[in-house]
N, C-alpha and C positions, 0 to 999 in steps of 0.2 A: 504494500500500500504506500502508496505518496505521501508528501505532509499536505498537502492541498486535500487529497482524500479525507488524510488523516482527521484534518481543520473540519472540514464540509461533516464528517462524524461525531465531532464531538461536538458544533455549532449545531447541529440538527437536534440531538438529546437534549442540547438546556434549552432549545426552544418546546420540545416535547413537554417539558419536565415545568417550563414557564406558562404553560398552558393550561397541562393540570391543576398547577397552583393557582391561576388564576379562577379554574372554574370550582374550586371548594373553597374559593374566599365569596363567591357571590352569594346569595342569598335565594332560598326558592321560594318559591311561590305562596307558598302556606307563610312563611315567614314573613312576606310581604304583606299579605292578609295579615296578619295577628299584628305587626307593626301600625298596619291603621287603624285597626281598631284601638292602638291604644293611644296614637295621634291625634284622632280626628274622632274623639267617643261620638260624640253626637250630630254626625256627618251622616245623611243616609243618601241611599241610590235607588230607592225600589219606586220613584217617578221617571227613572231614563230608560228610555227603548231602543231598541236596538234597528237603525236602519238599513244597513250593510255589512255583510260578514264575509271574509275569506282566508280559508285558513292553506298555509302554503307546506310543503316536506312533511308529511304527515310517513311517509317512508324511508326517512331520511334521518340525521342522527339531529337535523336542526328544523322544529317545530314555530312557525310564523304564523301568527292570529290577529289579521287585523278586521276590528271590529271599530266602525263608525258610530258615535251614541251620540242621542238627542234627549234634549230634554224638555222636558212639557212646558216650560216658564220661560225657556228661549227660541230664535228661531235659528240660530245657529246647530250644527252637530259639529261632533272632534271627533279627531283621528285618533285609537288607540292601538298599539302595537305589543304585545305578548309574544315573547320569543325563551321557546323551552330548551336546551339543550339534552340527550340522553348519552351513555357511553359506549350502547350498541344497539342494534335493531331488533331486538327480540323486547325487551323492555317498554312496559306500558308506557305511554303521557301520563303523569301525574302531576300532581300540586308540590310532589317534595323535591320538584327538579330544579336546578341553578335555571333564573330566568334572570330575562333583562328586559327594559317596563319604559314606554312612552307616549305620551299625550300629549293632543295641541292644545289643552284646555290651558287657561291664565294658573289652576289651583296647580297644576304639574309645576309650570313654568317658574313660578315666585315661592312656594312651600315643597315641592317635592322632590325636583331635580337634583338638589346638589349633594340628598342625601345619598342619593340613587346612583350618581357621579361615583360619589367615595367608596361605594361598596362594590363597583361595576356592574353594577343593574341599570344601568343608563343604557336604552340601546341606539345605537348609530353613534354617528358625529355628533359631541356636544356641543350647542353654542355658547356663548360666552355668556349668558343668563346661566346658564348651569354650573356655572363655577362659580357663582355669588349664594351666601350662606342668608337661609332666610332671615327675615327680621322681624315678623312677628308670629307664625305659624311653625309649627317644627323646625324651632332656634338651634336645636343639637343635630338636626342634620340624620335624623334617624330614615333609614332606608326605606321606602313605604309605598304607596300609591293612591293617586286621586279615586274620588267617588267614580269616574267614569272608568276607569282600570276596573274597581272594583266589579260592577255593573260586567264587564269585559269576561273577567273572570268567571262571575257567576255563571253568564251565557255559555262560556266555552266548556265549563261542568255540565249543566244541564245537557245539553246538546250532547254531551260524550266526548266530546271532542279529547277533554283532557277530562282521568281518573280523579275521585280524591283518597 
């Protein structure tokens, strides 16, 4: 073997090995659930409906749910994005999988993002709102998700989509 080999074998491992670590620092899903409930007690979501749903890799080792919610007292809806990871294919979708959580709502934007940031539950590119730590809503920056995530979630159980 070459040192160029050599380099390319041991550069490949600690990115293996960077990966893993990175997906048992995230947070799953039940986690993210139990964290708003202790956020946001008296936050509720059972007025938002769901008006578009599509769930993507359902055969694949990486699970994508986005679901569009609206709510009855606006006439807007937001984008929400649930993205499961699993570590082979034989393994059900469940709730106790590393996810990573995002919405266009303003409650993501200013209270939830930056806790989601820190713990890598933030999915995609963050923008630069997400790197500023709330100031009056989840001051500690606790990992969690808006009422419409939540709603999100509910749906994708019910539905089957994902175990509990």
């Amino acid at each position: 073997m070459t040192l160029i080999e050599e380099l390319r074998q041991v550069i490949r491992e600690l990115v293996e090995e960077d990966l893993i670590e990175e997906a048992f620092q995230k947070q799953t899903l039940m986690e993210l659930i139990e964290n708003f409930n202790e956020v946001f007690p008296s936050s509720s979501y059972g007025d938002l409906r769901v008006t578009h749903k599509k769930v993507y890799g359902e055969d694949t080792t990486e699970l994508k749910i986005v679901i569009q919610i609206k709510s009855s007292s606006s006439n807007g809806a937001y984008s929400t994005v649930i993205v499961l990871r699993r570590n082979d294919l034989e393994e059900e979708w469940n709730v106790n999988m590393p996810c990573e959580v995002k919405c266009s709502c303003p409650a993501f934007k200013y209270n939830v993002a930056y806790g989601n940031l820190k713990s890598k539950n933030f999915y995609g590119r963050p923008d630069r709102w997400a790197r500023k730590r709330p100031e009056k809503k989840n001051v500690k920056g606790v990992p969690t998700m808006c009422k419409h995530l939540m709603r999100a979630a509910q749906e994708a159980v019910q539905q089957g989509i994902i175990q509990q």
